[in-house]
C-alpha positions as CSV (number, residue, x, y, z in Angstrom):
1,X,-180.1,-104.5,-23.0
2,X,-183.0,-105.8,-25.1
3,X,-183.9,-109.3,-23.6
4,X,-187.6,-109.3,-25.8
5,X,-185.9,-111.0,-29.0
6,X,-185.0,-114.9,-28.3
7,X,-184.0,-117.2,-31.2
8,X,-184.7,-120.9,-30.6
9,X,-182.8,-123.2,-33.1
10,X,-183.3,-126.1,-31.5
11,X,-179.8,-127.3,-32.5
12,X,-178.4,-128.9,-35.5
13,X,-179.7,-128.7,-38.6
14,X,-180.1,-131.0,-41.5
15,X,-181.5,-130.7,-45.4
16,X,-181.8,-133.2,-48.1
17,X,-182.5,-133.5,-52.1
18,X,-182.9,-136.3,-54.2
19,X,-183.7,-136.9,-58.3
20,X,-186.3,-139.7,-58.8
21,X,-184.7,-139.8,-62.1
22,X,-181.6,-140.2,-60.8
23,X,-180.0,-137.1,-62.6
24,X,-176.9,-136.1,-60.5
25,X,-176.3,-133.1,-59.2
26,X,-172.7,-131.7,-57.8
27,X,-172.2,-131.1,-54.2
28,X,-172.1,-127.0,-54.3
29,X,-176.2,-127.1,-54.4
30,X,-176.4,-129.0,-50.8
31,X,-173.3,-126.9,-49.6
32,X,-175.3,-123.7,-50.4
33,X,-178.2,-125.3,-48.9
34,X,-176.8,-126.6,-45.6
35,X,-174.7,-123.3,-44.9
36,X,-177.7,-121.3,-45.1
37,X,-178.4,-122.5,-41.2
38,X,-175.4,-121.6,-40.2
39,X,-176.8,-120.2,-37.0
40,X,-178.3,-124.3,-36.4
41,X,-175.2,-125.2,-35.4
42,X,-171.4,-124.0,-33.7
43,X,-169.2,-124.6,-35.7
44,X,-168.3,-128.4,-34.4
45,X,-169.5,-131.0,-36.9
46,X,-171.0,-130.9,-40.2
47,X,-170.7,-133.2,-42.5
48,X,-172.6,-134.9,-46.0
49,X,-173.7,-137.9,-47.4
50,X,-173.9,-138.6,-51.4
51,X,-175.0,-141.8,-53.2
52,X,-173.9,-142.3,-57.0
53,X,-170.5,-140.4,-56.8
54,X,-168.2,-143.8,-57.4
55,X,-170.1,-144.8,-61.1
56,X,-166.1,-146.7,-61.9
57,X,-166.1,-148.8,-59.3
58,X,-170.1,-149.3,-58.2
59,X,-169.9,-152.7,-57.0
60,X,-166.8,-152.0,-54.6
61,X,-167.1,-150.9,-50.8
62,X,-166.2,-147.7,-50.2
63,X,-164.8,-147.7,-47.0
64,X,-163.9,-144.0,-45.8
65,X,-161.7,-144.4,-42.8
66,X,-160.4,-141.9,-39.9
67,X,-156.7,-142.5,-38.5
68,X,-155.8,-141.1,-35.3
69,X,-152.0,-142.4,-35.4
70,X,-149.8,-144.1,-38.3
71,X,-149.6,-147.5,-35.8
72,X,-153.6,-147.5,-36.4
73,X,-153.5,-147.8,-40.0
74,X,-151.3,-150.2,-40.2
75,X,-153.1,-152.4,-37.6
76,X,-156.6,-152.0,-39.9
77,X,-154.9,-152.1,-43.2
78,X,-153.3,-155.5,-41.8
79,X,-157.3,-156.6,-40.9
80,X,-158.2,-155.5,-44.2
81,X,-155.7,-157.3,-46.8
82,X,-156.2,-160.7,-44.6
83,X,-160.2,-160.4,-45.8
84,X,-160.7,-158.4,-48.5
85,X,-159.6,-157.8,-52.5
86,X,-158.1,-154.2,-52.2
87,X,-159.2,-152.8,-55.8
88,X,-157.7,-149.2,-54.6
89,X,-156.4,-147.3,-51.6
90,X,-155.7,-143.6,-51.8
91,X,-155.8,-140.7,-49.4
92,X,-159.0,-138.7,-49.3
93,X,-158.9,-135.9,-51.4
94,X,-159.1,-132.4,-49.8
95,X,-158.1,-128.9,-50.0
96,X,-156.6,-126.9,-47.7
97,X,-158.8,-124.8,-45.7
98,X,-158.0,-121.8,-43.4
99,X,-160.0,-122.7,-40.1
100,X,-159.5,-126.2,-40.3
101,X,-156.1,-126.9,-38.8
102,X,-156.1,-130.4,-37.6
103,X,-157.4,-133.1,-38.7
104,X,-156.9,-136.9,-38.8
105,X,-155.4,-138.7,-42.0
106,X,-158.5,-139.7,-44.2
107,X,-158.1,-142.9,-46.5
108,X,-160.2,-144.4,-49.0
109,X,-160.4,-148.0,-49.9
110,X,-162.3,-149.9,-52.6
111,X,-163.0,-153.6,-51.3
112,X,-164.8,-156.7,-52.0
113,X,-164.4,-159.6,-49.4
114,X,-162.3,-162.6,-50.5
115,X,-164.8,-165.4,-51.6
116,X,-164.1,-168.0,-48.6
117,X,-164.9,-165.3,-46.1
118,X,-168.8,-165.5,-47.5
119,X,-170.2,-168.6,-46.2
120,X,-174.0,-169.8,-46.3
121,X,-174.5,-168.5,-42.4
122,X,-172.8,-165.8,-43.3
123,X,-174.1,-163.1,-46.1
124,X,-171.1,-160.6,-47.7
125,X,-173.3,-157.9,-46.2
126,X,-172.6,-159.7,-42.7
127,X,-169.2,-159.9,-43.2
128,X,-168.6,-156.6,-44.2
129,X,-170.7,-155.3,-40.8
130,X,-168.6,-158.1,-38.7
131,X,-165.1,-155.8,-40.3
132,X,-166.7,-152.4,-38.9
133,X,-167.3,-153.6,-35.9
134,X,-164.2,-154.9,-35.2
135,X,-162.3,-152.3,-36.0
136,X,-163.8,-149.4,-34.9
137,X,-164.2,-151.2,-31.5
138,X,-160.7,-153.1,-31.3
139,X,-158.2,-150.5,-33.2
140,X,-157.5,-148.0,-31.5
141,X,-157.2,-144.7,-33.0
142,X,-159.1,-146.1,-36.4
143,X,-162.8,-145.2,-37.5
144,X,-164.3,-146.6,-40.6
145,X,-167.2,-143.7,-40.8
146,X,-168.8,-144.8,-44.6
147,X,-168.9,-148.5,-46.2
148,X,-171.4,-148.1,-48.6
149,X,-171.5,-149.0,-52.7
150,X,-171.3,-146.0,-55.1
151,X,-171.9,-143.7,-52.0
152,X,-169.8,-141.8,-49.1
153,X,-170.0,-139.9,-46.1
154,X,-167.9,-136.5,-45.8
155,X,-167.7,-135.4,-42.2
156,X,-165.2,-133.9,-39.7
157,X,-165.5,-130.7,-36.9
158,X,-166.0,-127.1,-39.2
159,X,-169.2,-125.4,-39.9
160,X,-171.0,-126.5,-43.3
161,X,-168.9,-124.7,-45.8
162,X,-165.8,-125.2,-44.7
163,X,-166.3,-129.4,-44.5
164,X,-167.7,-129.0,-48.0
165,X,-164.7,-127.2,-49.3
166,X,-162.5,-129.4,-46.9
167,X,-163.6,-132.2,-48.7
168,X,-163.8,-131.0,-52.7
169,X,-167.4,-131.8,-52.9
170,X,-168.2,-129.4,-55.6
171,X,-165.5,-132.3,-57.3
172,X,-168.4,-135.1,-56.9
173,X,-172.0,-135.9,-58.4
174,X,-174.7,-137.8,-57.0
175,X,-178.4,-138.7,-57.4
176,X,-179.1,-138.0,-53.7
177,X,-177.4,-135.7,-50.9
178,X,-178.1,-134.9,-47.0
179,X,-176.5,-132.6,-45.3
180,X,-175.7,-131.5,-41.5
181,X,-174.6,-129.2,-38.9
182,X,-174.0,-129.6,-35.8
183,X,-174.9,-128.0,-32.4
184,X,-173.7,-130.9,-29.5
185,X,-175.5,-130.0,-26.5
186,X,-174.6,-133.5,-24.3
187,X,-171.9,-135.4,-26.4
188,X,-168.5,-134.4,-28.0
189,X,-167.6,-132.0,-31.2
190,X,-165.0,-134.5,-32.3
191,X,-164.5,-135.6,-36.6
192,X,-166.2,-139.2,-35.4
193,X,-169.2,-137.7,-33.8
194,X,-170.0,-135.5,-36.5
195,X,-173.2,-136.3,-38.8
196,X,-173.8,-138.5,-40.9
197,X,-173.0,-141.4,-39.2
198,X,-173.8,-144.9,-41.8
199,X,-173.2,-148.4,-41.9
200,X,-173.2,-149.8,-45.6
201,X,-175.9,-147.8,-47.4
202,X,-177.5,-145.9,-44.9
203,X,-176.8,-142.9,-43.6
204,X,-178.7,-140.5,-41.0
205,X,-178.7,-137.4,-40.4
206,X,-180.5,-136.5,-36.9
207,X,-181.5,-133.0,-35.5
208,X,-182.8,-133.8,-31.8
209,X,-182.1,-136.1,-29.1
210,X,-182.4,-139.8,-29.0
211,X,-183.4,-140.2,-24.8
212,X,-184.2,-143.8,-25.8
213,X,-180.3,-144.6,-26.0
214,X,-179.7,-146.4,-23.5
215,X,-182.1,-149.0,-24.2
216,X,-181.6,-148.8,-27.9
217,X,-177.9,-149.5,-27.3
218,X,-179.0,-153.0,-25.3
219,X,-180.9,-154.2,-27.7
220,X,-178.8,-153.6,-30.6
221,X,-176.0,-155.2,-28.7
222,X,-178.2,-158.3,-28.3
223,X,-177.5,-158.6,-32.2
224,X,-173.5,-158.0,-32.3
225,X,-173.6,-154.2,-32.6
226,X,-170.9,-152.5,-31.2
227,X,-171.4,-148.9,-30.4
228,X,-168.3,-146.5,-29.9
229,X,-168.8,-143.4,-31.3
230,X,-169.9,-141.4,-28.1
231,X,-173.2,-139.8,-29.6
232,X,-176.7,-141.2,-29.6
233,X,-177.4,-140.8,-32.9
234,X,-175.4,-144.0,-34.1
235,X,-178.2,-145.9,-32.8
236,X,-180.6,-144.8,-35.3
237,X,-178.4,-146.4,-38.3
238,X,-178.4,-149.2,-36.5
239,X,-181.9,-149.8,-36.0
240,X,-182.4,-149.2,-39.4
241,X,-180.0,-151.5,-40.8
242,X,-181.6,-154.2,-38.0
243,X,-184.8,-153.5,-38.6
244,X,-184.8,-153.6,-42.7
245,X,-181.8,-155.6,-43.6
246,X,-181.9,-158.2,-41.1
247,X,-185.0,-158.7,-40.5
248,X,-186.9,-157.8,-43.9
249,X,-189.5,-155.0,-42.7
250,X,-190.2,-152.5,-45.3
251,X,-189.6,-148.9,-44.8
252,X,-192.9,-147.8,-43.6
253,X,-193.3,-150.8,-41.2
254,X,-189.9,-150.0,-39.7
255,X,-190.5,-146.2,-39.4
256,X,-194.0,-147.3,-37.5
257,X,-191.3,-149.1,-35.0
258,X,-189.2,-146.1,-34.8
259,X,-191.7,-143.5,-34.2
260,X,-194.7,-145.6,-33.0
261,X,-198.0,-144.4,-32.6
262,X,-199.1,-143.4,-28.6
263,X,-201.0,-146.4,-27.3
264,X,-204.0,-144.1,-26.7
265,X,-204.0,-143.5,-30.7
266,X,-203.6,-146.8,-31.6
267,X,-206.8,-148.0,-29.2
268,X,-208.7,-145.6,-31.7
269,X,-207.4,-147.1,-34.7
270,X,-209.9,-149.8,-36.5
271,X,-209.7,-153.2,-35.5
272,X,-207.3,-154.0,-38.5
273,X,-204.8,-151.4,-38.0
274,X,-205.1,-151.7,-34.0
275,X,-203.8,-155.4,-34.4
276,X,-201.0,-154.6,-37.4
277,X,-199.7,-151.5,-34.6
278,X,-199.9,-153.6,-31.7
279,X,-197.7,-156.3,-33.0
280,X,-195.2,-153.5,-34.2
281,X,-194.8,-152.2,-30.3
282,X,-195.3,-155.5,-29.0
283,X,-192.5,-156.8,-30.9
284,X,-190.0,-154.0,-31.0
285,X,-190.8,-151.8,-28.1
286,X,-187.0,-151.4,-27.1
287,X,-186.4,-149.8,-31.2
288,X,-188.9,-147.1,-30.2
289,X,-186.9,-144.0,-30.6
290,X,-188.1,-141.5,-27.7
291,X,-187.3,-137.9,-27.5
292,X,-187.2,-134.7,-30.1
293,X,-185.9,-135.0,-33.3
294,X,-185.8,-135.2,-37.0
295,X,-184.0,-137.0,-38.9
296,X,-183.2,-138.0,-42.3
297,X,-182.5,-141.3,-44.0
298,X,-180.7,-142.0,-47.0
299,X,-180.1,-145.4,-48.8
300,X,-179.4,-147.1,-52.5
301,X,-183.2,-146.5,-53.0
302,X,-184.5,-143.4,-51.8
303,X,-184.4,-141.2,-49.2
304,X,-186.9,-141.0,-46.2
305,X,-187.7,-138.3,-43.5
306,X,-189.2,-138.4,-40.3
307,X,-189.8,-136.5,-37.0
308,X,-191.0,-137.7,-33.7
309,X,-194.3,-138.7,-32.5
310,X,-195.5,-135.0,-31.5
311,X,-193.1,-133.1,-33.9
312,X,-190.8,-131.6,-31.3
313,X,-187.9,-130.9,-34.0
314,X,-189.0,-129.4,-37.7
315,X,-189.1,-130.9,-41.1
316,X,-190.3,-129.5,-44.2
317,X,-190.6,-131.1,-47.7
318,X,-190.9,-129.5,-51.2
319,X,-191.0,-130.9,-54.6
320,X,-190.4,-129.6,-58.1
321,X,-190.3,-131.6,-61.2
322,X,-188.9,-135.0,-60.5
323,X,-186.8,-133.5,-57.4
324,X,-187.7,-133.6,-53.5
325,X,-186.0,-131.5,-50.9
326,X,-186.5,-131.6,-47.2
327,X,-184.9,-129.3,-44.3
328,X,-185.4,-128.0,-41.0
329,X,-186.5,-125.4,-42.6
330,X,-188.1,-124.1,-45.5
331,X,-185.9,-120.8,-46.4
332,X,-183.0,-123.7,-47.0
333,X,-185.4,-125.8,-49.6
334,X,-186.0,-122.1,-51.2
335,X,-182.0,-121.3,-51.5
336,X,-181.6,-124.3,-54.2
337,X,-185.1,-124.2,-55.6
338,X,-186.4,-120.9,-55.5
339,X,-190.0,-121.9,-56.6
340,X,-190.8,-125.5,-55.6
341,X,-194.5,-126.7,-56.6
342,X,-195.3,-128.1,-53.4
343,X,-194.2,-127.4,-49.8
344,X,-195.9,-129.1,-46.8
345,X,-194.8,-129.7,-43.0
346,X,-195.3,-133.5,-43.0
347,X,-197.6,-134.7,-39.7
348,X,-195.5,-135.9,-36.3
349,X,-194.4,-140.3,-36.8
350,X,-195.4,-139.7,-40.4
351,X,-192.4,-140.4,-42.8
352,X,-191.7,-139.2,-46.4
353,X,-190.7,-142.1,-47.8
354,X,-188.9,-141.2,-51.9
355,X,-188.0,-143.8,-54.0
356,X,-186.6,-143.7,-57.6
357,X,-188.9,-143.9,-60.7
358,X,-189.0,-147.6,-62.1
């Protein structure tokens, strides 16, 4: 037996394409793109995120929500007419595929919270958070896995094709997609743990490991978080939603948190930027994300990508016209854009941050 060939796919796999101009593009173009690394993941969990597929109702939470049992919808449906006006509930669409024989019931609501549940010391955004918490840590059996306006999360165990045509996404249009599959090395293949994983408009989609959990998971409980989905991603939506919602850093600041320079670079830096980096470790050292990975981050205004501070997990951006794609790796950029203008390997900490055209 030939032992000299030996494939390193340093699990999962994740790509991502956005319009500046905000033209939207079905969901067959990421589908072709994700399922092209196949061989990144096993078969348990993939799963997408699109923003501008609910033009109708664009002011509405979408919240997508997982059921284990009948008792646990009723219990969170209970929760949810108590706090919020239900503009529509409905069963997820999907279409029966072969391989995919058990799943748990999908439903889709459309929500706004009732008007005396927003108080001064208490935003609608807060609120909404305060709901997820609570019941995807107190009911059991229930999972609210996308809460997002004009955007959703599509996820579930399968391999990338088969979620896509699980879920009908050729049946939606957005201005920006991310896609993943998974390859769980040291938490569970279940629909929950599968990628992305969001909390109002973000999403992320992570190839790597997070061996900063732990820590991560203290200090976001310091704040009210409540983690339960078994898989160390979560955190990084978290953090993001801390670091930029809460407390009003801007995307590049809060990536320098995430993936912060190594003290040693930073004692090289000019006085200027020596003080600005110190202050960002000083003061959110326990949001430093340590270990391998890349990751990519989608919100209402953009999308962003990032890897680790020595690039232990690969990302690769393109562009062409007013589109940007990034991927683990390039030959899944080239299977949707077959001659981008530019394609680059961005540097280790340092994020490619997209935003729409004014």
């Amino acid at each position: 037996m030939n032992h000299d060939y030996q494939k390193d796919i340093a699990g999962c796999g994740l790509t991502g394409l956005i319009s500046k101009k905000k033209n939207r593009l079905d969901g067959s173009h990421i589908k072709k793109s994700l399922s092209l690394m196949n061989d990144r993941g096993n078969g348990l969990g993939a799963g997408y995120a699109a923003y501008g597929i609910y033009p109708e109702l664009p002011e509405h939470y979408a919240f997508h929500v997982m059921y284990d049992y009948s008792s646990s919808r009723m219990e969170a449906e209970e929760l949810l007419k108590a706090n919020y006006e239900i503009e529509k509930i409905e069963e997820m669409p999907t279409a029966p595929v072969k391989e995919i024989t058990v799943s748990p019931l999908l439903m889709r609501y459309f929500v706004k919270p009732k008007k005396d549940k927003v108080r001064a010391d208490l935003s609608e955004e807060d609120f909404v958070v305060k709901t997820i918490m609570q019941i995807n840590s107190e009911v059991e059996g229930a999972y609210i896995f996308s809460s997002g306006k004009n955007m959703g999360a599509f996820k579930g165990v399968g391999n990338p094709a088969e979620i896509a045509d699980f879920f009908k996404l050729e049946e939606y249009e957005g201005f920006t997609w991310t896609g993943h599959t998974r390859f769980p090395t040291n938490t569970p293949g279940w629909w929950g743990g599968a990628h992305p994983f969001t909390l109002l408009d973000w999403s992320i989609v992570h190839n790597g490991e997070i061996s900063s959990y732990g820590i991560n998971k203290r200090y976001l409980e310091m704040f009210g978080y409540k983690l339960t989905l078994l898989t160390d991603t979560e955190v990084v939506a978290y953090l993001f939603d801390l670091l930029l919602r809460k407390h009003g850093l801007d995307i590049e600041t809060a990536c320098s948190a995430l993936a912060a320079p190594f003290w040693k670079d930073i004692d090289k830096m000019d006085e200027g930027d020596r003080e600005v980096y110190t202050a960002i470790r000083m003061a959110y050292g326990s949001a430093l994300l340590n270990g391998p990975f890349s990751l990519l981050f989608g919100h209402k205004n953009g999308l962003v990508g990032i890897n680790d501070r020595i690039k232990l997990r690969p990302l690769v951006a393109a562009t062409k016209d007013d589109m940007v794609y990034m991927a683990s790796e390039e030959s899944a950029i080239r299977e949707i854009c077959a001659e981008p203008e530019h394609v680059w390997s961005p540097k280790a900490g340092e994020p490619v941050i997209v935003e729409f055209d004014k």
